[in-house]
LUMSEVO-795350 format. One line per 10 residues: number of its first residue (from 1); for each residue y, x, z of C-alpha. Coordinates in nm, 4 decimals. Layout:
N
NUM> Y:X:Z | ...
REM end
This chain:
480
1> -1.8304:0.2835:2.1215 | -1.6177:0.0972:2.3385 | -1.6507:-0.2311:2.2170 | -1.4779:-0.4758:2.4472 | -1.1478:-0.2573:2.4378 | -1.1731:-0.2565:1.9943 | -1.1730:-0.6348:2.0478 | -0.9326:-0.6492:2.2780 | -0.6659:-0.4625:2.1200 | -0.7599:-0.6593:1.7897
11> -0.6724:-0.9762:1.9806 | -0.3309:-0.8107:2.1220 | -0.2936:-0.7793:1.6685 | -0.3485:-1.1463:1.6157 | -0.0798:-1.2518:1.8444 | 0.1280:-1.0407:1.6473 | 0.0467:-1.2156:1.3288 | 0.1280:-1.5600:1.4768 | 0.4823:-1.3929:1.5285 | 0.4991:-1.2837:1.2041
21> 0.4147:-1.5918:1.0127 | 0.7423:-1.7008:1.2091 | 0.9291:-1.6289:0.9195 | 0.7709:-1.8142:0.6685 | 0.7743:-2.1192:0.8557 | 1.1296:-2.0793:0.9167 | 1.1705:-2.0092:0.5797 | 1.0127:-2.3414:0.4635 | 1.2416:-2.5564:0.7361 | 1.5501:-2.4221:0.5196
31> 1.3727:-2.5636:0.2251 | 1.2615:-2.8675:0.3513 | 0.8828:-2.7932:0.2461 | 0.5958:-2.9448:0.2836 | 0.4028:-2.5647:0.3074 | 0.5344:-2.5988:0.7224 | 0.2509:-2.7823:0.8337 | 0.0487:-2.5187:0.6890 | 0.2170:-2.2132:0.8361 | 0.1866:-2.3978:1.1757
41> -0.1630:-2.4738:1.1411 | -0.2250:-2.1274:1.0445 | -0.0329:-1.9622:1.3754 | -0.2570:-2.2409:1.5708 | -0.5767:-2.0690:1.3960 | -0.4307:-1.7174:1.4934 | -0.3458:-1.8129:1.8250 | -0.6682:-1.9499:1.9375 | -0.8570:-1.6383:1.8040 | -0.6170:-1.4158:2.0019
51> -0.6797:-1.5635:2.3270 | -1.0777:-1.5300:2.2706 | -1.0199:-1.1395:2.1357 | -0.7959:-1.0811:2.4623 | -1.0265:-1.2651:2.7153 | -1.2844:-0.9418:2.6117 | -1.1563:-0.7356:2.9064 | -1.2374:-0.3960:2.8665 | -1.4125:-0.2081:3.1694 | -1.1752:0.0951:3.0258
61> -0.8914:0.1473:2.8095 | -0.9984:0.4918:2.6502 | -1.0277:0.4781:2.2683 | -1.1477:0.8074:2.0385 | -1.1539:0.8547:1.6778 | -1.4504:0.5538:1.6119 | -1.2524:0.2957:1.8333 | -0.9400:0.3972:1.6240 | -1.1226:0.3602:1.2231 | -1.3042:0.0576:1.3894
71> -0.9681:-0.1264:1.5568 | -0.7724:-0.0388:1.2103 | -1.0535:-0.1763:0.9605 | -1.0954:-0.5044:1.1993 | -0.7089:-0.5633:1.2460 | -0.6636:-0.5367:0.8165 | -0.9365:-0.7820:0.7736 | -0.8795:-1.0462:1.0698 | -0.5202:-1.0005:0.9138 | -0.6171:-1.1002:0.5729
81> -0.8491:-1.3533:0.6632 | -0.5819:-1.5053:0.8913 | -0.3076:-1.5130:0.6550 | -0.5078:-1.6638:0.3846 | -0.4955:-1.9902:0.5482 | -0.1438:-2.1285:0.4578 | -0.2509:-2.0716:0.1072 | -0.5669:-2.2809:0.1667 | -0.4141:-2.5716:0.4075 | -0.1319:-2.6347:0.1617
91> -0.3875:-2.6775:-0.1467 | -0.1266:-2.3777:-0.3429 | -0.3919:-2.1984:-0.3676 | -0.7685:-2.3655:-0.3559 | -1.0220:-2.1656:-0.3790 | -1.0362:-1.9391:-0.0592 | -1.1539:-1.6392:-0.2164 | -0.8263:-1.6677:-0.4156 | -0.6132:-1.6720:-0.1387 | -0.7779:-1.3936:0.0504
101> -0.7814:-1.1757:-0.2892 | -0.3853:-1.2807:-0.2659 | -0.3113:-1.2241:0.0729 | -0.5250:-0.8809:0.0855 | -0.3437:-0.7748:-0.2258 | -0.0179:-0.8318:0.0004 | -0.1252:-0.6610:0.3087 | -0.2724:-0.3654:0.1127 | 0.0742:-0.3529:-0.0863 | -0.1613:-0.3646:-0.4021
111> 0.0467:-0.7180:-0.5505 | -0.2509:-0.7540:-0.7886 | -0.2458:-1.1516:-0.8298 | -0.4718:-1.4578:-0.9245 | -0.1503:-1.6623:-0.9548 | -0.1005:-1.7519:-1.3356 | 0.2250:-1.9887:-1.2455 | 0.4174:-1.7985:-0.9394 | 0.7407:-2.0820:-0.9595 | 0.5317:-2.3734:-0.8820
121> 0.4460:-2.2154:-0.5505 | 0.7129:-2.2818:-0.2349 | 0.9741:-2.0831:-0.1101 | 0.7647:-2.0339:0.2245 | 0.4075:-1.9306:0.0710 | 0.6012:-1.7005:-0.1055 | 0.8143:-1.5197:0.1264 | 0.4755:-1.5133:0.3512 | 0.2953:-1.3890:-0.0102 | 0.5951:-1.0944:0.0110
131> 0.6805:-1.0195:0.3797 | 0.2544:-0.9323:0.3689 | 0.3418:-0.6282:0.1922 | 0.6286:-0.5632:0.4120 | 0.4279:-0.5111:0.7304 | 0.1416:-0.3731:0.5385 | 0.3602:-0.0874:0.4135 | 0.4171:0.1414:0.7082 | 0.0922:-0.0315:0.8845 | 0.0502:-0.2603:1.0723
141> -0.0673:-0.1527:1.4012 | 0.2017:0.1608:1.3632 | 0.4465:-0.1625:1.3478 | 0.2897:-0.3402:1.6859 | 0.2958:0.0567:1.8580 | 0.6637:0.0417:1.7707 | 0.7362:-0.2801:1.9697 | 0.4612:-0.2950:2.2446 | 0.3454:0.0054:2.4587 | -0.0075:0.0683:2.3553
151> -0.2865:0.0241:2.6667 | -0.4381:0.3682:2.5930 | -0.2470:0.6892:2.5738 | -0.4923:0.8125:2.2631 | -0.3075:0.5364:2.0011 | -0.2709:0.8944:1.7944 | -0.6514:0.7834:1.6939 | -0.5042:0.4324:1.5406 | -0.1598:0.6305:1.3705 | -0.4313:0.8428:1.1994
161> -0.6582:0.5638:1.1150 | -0.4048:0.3913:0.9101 | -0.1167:0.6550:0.8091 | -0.2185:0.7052:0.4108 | -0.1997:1.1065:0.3591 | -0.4908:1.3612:0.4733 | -0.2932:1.4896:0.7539 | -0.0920:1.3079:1.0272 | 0.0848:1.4005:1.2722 | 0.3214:1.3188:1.5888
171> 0.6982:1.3582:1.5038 | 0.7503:1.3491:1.8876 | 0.5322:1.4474:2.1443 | 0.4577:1.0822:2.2108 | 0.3179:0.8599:1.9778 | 0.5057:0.5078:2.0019 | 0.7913:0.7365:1.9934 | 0.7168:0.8067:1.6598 | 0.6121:0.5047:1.5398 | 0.9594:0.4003:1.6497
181> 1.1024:0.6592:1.4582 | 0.9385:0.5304:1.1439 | 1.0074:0.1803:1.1424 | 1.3590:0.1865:1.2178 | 1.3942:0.4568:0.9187 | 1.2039:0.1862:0.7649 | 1.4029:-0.1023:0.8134 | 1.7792:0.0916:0.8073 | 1.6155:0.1394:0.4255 | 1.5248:-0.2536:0.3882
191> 1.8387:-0.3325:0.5286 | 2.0540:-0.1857:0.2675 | 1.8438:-0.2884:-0.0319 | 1.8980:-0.5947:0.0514 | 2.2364:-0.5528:0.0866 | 2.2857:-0.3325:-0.2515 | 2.0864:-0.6319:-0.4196 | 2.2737:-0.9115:-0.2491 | 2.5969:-0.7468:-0.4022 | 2.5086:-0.7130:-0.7393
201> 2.4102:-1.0986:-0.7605 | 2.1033:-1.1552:-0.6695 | 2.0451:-1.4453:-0.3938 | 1.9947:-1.3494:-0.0213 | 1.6077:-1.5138:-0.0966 | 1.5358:-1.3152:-0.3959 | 1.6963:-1.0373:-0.2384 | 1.4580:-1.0256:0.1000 | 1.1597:-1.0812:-0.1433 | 1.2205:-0.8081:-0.3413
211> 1.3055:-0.5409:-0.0877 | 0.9917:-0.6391:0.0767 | 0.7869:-0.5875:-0.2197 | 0.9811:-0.2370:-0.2962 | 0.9811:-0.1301:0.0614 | 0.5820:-0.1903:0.1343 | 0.5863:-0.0531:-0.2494 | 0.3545:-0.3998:-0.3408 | 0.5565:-0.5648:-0.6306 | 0.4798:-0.9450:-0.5476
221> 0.7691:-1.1585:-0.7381 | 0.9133:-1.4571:-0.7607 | 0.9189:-1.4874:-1.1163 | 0.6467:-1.4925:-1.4055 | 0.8369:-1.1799:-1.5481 | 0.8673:-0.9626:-1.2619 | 1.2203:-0.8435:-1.2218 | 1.3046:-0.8354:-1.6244 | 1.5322:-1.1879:-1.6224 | 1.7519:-0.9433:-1.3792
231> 2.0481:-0.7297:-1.4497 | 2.0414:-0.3553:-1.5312 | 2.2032:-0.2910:-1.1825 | 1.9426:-0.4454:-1.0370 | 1.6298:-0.2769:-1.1702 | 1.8423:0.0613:-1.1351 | 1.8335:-0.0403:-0.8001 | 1.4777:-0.0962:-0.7177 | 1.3687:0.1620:-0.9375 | 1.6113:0.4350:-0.6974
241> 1.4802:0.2256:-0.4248 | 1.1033:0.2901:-0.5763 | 1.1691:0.6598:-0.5338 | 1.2754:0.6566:-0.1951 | 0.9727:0.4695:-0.0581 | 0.7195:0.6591:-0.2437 | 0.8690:0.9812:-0.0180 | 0.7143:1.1162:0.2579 | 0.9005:0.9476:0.5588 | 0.8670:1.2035:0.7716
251> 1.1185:1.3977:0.5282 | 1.3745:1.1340:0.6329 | 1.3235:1.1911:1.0225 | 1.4150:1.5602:0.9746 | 1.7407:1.5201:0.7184 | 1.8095:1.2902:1.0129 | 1.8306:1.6253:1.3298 | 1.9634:1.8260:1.0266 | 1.6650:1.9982:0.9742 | 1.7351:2.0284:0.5782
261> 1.5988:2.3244:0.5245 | 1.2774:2.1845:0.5877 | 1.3217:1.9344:0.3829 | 1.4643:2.0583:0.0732 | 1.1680:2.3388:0.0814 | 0.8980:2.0623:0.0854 | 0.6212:2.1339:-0.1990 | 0.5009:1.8124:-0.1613 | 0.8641:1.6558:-0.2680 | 0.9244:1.8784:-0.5327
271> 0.5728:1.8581:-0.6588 | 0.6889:1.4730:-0.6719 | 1.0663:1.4746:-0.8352 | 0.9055:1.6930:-1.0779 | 0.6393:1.4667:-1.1944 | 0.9144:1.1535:-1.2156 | 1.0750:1.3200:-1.3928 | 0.8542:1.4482:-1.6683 | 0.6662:1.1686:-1.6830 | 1.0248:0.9051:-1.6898
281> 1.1473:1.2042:-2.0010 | 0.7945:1.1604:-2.2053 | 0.7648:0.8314:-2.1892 | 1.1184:0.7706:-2.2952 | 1.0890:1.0030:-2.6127 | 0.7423:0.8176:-2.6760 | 0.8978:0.4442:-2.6805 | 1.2481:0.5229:-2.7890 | 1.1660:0.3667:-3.1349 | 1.0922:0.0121:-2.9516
291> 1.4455:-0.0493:-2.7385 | 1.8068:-0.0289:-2.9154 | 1.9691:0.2274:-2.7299 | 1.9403:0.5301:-2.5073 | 2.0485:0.3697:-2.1907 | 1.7803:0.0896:-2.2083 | 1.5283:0.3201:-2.3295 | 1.5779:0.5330:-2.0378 | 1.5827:0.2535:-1.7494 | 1.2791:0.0758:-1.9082
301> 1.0801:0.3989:-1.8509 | 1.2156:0.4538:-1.5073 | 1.1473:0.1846:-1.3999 | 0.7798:0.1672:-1.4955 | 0.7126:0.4924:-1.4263 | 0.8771:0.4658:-1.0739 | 0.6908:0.0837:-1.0254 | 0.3440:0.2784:-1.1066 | 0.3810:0.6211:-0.9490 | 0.4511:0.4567:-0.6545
311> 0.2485:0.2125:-0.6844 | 0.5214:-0.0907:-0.6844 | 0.3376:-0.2891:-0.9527 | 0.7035:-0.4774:-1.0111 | 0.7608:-0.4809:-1.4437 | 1.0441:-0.5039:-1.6614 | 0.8158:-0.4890:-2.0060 | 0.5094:-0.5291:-2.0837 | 0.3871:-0.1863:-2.1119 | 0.0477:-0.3238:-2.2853
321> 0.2341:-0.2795:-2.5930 | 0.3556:0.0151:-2.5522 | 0.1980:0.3443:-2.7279 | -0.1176:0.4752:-2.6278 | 0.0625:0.8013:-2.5016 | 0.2691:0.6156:-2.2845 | -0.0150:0.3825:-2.1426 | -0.2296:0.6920:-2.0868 | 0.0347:0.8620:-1.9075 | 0.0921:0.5677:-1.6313
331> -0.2743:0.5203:-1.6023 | -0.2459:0.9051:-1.4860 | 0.0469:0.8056:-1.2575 | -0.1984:0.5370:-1.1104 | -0.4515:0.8005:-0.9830 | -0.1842:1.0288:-0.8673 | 0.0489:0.8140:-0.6589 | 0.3261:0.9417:-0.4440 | 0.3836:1.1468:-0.1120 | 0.1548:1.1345:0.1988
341> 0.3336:0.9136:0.4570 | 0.5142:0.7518:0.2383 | 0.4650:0.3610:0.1476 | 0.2846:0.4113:-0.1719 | -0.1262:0.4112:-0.2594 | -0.2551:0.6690:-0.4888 | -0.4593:0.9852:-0.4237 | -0.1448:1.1076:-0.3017 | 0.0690:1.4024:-0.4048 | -0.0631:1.6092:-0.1714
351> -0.4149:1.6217:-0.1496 | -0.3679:1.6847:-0.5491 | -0.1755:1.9555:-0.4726 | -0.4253:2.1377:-0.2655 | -0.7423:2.0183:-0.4676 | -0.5506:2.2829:-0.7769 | -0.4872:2.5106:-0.5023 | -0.8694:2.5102:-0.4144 | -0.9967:2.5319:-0.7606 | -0.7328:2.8348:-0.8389
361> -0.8735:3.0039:-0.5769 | -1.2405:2.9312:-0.6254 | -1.1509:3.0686:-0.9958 | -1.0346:3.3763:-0.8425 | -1.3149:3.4161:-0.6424 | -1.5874:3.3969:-0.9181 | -1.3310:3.6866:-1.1023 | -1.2509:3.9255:-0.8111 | -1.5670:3.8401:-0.5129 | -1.4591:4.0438:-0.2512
371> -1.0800:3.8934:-0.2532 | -0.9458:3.6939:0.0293 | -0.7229:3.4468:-0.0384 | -0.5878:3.1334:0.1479 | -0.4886:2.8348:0.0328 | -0.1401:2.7775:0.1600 | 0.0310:2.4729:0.1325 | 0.4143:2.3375:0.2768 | 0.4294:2.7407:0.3942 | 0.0907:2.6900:0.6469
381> -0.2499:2.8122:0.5457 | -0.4967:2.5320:0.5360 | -0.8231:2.6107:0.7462 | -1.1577:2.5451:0.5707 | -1.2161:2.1722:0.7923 | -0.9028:2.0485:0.6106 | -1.0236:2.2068:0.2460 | -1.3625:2.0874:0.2970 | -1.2431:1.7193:0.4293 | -0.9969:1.6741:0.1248
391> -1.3129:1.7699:-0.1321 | -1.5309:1.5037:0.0633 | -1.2683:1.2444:0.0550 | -1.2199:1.3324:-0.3689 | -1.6271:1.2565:-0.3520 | -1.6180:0.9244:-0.1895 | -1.2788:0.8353:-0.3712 | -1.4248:0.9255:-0.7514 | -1.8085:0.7386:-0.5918 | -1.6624:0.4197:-0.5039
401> -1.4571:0.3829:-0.8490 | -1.7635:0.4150:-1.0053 | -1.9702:0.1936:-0.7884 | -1.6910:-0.0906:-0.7921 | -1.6933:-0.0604:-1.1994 | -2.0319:-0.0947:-1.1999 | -2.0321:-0.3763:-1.0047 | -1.7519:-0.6266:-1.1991 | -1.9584:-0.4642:-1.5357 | -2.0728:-0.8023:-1.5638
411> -1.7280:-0.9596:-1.6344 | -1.6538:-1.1174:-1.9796 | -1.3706:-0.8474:-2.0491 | -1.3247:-0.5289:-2.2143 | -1.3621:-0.1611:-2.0758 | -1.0002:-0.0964:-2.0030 | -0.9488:-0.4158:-1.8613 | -1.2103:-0.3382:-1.6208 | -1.1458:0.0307:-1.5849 | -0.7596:-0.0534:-1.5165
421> -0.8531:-0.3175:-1.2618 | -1.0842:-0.1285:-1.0537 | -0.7920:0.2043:-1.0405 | -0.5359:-0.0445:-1.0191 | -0.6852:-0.2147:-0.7059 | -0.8930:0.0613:-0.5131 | -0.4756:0.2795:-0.5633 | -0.3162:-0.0383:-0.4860 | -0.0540:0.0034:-0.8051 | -0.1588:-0.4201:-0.8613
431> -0.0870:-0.4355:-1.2682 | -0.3542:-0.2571:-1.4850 | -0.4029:-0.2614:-1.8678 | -0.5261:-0.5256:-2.0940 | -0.5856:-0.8746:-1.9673 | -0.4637:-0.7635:-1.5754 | -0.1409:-0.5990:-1.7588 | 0.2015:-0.6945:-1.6069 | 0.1904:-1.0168:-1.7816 | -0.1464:-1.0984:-1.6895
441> -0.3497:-1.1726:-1.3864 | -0.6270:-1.1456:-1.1941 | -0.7393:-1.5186:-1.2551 | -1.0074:-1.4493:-1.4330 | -1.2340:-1.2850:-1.2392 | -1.5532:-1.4346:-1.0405 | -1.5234:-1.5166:-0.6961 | -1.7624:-1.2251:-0.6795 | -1.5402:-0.9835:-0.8308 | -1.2391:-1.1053:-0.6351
451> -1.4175:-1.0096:-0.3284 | -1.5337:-0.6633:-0.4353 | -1.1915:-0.5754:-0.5596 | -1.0735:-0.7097:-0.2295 | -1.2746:-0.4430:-0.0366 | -1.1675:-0.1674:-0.2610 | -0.7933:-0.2460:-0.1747 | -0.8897:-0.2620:0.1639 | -1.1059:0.1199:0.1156 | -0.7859:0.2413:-0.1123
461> -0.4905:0.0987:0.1342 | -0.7119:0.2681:0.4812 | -0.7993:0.5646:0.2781 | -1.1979:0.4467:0.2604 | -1.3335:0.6117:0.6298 | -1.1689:0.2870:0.8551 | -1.3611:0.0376:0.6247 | -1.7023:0.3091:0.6183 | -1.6817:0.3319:1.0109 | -1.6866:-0.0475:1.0539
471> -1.9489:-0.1687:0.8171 | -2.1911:0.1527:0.9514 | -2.4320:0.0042:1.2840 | -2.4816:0.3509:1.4463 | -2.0682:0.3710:1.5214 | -2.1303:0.0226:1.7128 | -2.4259:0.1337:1.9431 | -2.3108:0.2037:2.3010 | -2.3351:0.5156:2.4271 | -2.6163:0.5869:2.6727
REM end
């Protein structure tokens, strides 16, 4: 392990985060808040533990696999610890396993919250509490290889470590060339929410809040009921917006050189516009009794099947009393999630995909033994590494659900409460069932809890191996 150069490049992060936190405090000059002196404590804290991360000067700048899970885990959680402090120095938020279960839930795009009043809290902490999902969205240190030229040329090892899907790739043979490509796909699609939102009404603030929360598909508000005290237009257009995040970006990148053939014979899109759509149609027909008339019927489910399925968390009802039929079938949209490379948490579209394709041809197998079949999926057979690393991944994805569960057992709340909270988290959708529904919170839980769900929005956001790599000892010894 090369553990001076994992250090240093976490330091390089840190300095990043100072930056970022740029906004915020700007953000609070405008409205005269008291929250600045907080921020700028905060970038103090972030700048002083960058200089002692970069002062570790590596004796070389070659990084593998290890040094990529290990720089990728450390980054999320110096990140989270970091940007917990504003919430802590301003008093908003108390209790610092509160604000690090807040500003995890940001970075992680989860937008599960402990906050039980979010329009006491100031116009800075909150942009902060929103522009964390932002940058968590298409990753962080993807964001920093966008702007800064990395100081190894095997950064492919950090893309991998933190790109959510089971196989990524290089767009362009070089990989900050890629990671440009994505971000300023990425922000051409902020820009014109924002813009589509600003014109139908709703202020420039609310506006840049929002998009963040759609674009890193987290769902942190403003408001104690979500978006629903907005116009139609305006969920219409964060539930289209929804959609469009939760798609593989890499889709975009080749609509963009024309390539639509590729794109329009993606199985892993079609897979997805199929299950919107299904699952928007049933739930409409199942809660069409509640709402007055066809039109509302229809956005309400859109919208909440969009804001789960792609793992938004952002509500325009409270779904908890909906139907049982309907609640079952977004708690099924939790587990799923949207496309790999895309924004959105979940097991992804993908790996579900090929998990069918495996047991179809496993199925076949026992019938005809001799057969030979491949599993084939977006027109490439998959080799047996990649079958036999999505089936381990399904084992330590259905093992840590259950060992989280067990875990907050303890808590004073019902099964689906605690069910809900642990899928909600560890998928980073943010809004369960039951107490943590959309018009609930997380306020409840122990500090002990709090923490625990913390990690498994950390293990669900890095796609568990990152977070497994870092806490294991034999990945830190040196090499002999």
């Amino acid at each position: 392990m090369n553990r001076k150069m994992v250090f240093h490049i976490c330091g390089q992060m840190m300095l990043i985060e100072a930056a970022l936190l740029l906004l915020p405090l700007i953000t609070s000059v405008i409205y005269r808040e008291s929250c600045f002196f907080s921020i700028l404590a905060t970038i103090g804290v972030a700048l002083i533990l960058s200089a002692a991360l970069i002062s570790v000067k590596p004796d070389n700048t070659v990084i593998y696999s290890r040094e990529g899970f290990c720089i990728t885990a450390l980054t999320w959680v110096f990140y989270s610890a970091v940007g917990a402090l504003p919430f802590v120095f301003s008093g908003e938020i108390p209790s610092y396993a509160d604000a690090f279960f807040e500003t995890v839930s940001g970075f992680t795009t989860t937008g599960a919250s402990i906050l039980t009043d979010i329009e006491s809290m100031s116009r800075g902490l909150l942009m902060w509490r929103s522009f964390t999902h932002w940058v968590g969205g298409m990753g962080i240190l993807v964001m920093v290889m966008a702007v800064l030229p990395m100081t190894t040329d095997r950064s492919i090892h950090i893309m991998r470590a933190e790109m959510p899907g089971p196989i990524v790739g290089k767009l362009v043979p070089r990989v900050r060339q890629t990671a440009k490509i994505l971000y300023i796909i990425y922000i051409a699609l902020t820009l014109l929410q924002i813009f589509l939102l600003a014109v139908g009404g709703m202020p420039l603030y609310d506006s840049m809040v929002h998009t963040f929360g759609t674009a890193g598909t987290g769902g942190f508000g403003i408001k104690s009921d979500s978006i629903a005290s907005y116009s139609p237009y305006l969920q219409w257009v964060i539930t289209v917006f929804m959609f469009i995040f939760g798609i593989n970006f890499n889709l975009y990148y080749l609509a963009l050189i024309k390539r639509f053939k590729s794109v329009f014979s993606s199985e892993e899109l079609w897979t997805y516009v199929a299950i919107v759509f299904i699952s928007i149609f049933a739930v409409a027909l199942n809660i069409s009794p509640i709402y007055g008339s066809l039109s509302e019927t229809l956005r309400m489910s859109a919208f909440q099947v969009m804001s789960i399925m792609s793992t938004t968390g952002y509500a325009t009802a409270d779904f908890n009393l909906w139907p049982q039929f309907s609640r079952t079938v977004l708690l099924l949209l939790m587990f799923i999630g949207a496309c790999a490379g895309s924004t959105a948490g979940g097991l992804k579209i993908s790996r579900v995909i090929i998990l069918f394709k495996s047991a179809k041809r496993e199925l076949k197998k026992m019938i005809h033994p001799r057969s030979v079949s491949a599993v084939r999926f977006e027109g490439k057979s998959l080799d047996q590494q990649t079958l036999s690393g999505i089936g381990v991944y399904l084992s330590f994805y259905i093992a840590i659900i259950l060992a989280v569960l067990l875990l907050i057992s303890f808590e004073p709340f019902d099964f689906e409460t605690k069910f809900s909270s642990v899928i909600a988290c560890f998928n980073n959708v943010g809004p369960g069932l039951g107490a943590v529904g959309p018009t609930g919170s997380y306020a409840g839980y122990t500090a002990f809890s709090k923490v625990i769900l913390s990690v498994s929005m950390l293990l669900g956001r890095l796609e568990i191996y990152p977070i497994i790599f870092l806490l294991s000892p034999s990945v830190w010894k040196k090499k002999s």
